[in-house]
N, C-alpha and C positions, 0 to 999 in steps of 0.2 A: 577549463573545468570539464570534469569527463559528463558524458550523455546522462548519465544515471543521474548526476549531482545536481544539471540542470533540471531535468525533471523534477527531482524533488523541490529544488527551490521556487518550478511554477507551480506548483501546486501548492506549496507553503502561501504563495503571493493571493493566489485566487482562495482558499481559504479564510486568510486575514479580511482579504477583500469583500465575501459571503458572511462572516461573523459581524465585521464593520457596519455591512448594508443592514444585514438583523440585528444591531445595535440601534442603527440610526433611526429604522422605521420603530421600534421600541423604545427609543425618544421620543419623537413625535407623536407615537398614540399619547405618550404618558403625558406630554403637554399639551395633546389637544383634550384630552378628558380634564385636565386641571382647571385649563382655561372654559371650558362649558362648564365646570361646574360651578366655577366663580361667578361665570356670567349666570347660572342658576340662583345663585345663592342673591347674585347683585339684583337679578328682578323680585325674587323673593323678600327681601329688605325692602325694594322700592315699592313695591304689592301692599308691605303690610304698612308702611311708614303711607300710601296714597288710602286705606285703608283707616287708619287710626287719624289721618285728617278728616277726613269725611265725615267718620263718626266726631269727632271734636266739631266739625262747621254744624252736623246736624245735631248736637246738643246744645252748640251758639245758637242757631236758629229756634230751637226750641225753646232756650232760654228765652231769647227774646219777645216770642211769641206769648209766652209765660207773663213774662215782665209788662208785656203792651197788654195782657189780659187783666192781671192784677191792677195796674193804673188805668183802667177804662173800670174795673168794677170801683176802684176808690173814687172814680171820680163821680161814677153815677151815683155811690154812695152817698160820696162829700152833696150833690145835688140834690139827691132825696133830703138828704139831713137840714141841708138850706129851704129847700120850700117848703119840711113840714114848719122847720123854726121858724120863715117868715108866716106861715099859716099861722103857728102860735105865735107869734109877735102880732099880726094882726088881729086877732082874736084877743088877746090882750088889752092890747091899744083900744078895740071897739067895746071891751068890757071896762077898762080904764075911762075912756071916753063917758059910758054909761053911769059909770061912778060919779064921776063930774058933773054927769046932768041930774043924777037924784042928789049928789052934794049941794048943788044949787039949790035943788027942789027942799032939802034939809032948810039952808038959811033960813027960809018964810018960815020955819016950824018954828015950833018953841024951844026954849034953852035948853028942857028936857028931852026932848022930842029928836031936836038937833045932835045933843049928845046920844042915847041913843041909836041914830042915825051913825055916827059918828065911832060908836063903839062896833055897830054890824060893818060898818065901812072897812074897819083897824079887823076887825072877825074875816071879812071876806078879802081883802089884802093880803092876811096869812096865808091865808085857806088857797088863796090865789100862787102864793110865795110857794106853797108848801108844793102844790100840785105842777107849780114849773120846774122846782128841784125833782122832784119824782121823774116829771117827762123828759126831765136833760139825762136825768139816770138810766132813765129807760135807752132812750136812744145812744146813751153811750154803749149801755152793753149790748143794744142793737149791732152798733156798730162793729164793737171787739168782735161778735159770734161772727158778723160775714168778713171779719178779717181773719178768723179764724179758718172760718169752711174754704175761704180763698186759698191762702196758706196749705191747710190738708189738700185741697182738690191740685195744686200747682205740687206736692209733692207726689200725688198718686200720678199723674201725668208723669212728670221726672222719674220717677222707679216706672213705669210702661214702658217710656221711651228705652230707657236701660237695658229693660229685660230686653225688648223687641230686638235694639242697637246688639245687644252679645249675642241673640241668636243667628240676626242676620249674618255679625260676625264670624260667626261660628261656624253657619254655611256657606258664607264666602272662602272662609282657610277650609275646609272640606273638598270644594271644589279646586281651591286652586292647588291643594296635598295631591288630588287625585290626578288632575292635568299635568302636573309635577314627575309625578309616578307614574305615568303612561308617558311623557315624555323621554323619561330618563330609559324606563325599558327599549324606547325605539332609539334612543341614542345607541345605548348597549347592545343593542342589534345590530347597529348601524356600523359601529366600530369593529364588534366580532366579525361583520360581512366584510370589511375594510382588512382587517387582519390576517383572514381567510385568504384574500385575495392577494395579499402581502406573501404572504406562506405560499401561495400556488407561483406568485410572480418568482419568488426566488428559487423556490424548485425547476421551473420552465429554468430560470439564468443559469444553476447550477448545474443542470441537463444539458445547455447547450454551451457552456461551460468544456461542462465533462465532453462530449462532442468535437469542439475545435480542440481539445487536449489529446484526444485519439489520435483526431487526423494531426495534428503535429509532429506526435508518438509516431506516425505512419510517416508523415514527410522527412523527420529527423530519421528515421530506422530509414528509408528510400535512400536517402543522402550518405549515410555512412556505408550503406551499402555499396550505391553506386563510387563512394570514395573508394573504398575498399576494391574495388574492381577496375578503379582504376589505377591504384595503387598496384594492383597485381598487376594487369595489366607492365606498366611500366618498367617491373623489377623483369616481366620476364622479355621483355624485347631489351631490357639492357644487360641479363645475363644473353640473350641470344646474340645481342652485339658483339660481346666480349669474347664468348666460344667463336663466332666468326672471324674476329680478331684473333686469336690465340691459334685457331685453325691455318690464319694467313701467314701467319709466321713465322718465317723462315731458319730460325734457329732450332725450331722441332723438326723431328724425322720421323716418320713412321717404319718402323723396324720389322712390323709381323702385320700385315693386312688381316688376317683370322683372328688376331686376339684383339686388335685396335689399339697397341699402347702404343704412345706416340712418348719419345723419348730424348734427351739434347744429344 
């Protein structure tokens, strides 16, 4: 292959080799950005998914707390409601009781006297009846109104918590958008410094490249050279041979010494 043809074809070779290298580092950015962005994305998921549990344990908590408030006010309820009723059961009993002891005191009366007796007895019975259905009434809707206030007070809590839970939300994913966002800017700096430096590495390779390609160009042009000179070299001590030889031999004459033609 002539000199020209190889050069062209190391130059072809180191080209290929220059496009390949700026191929390959052009792979690798594009899958190291893929791969951080994934892993971006994969803590962003795990962020918000460690997030939306937290708010779920701290509305279980709340709930329960709720729940153990509401069964502490019923029960203190359900116990006011027992010892006013045993208070009216006893107040009863010792009015009952007293009944009993003026129905005694009735017997010694007269048949009229006793009857009577007996009619204010059956009067103040009712009167008795009437006023324990009233008090049971009362204390029931006692009781509904603080099941009531219980109820509204445990949903004003729960819409609180809410509210509070989405803001706190709200500046949790703010914070973490913005740390997000300043990460990714120093990623993308990080790379362009990385690629910058990619660009300078292969310009220096392609410089010293171009360099060993000179001096090649210079050793290959030395070499043809020095072929070439020896090449001369050679042709002309085997033409000097040859006229030595043709000089020696004796079949030629020299005819005219002034013109030099030598003749058989």
């Amino acid at each position: 292959m002539a000199p020209r043809g190889k050069q062209n074809l190391k130059r072809q070779e180191q080209e290929l080799m220059a496009n390949a290298q700026h191929v390959e580092a052009k792979r690798r950015y594009e899958q190291l950005v893929k791969e951080e962005r994934q892993s971006l994305d994969t803590r962003l998921a795990e962020r918000e998914r460690k997030i939306q549990e937290d708010m779920e344990a701290a509305l279980q908590r709340e709930r329960a707390a709720l729940e153990a408030e509401k069964e502490k006010a019923l029960r203190d309820h359900e116990e006011e409601f027992q010892r006013r009723e045993k208070e009216f059961l006893s107040q009863i009993e010792s009015e009952k009781k007293q009944l009993e002891s003026r129905a005694k005191e009735v017997l010694t009366l007269t048949e009229k006297e006793k009857a009577d007796m007996q009619k204010r007895a059956l009067i103040c019975k009712k009167l008795e009846e009437t006023k324990l259905k009233r008090h049971e009434k009362e204390l029931a809707e006692v009781r509904k109104a603080e099941e009531q206030k219980i109820k509204e007070a445990m949903k004003d809590q729960r819409d609180q918590l809410k509210r509070e839970t989405h803001v706190k939300l709200q500046l949790e994913r703010k914070r973490f958008e913005n740390k997000l966002e300043v990460k990714e800017k120093h990623l993308l700096a990080r790379k362009e410094a990385e690629l910058e430096q990619v660009r300078r590495d292969q310009e220096e390779e392609v410089s010293y490249m171009r360099k060993k390609t000179e001096q090649r160009k210079a050793q290959m042009k030395q070499q043809i050279h020095n072929q070439l000179q020896e090449e001369f070299e050679f042709e002309r001590e085997k033409m000097a041979r040859e006229y030595e030889r043709e000089m020696c031999d004796p079949s030629w004459v020299l005819v005219d010494s002034v013109a030099g033609v030598l003749v058989e």
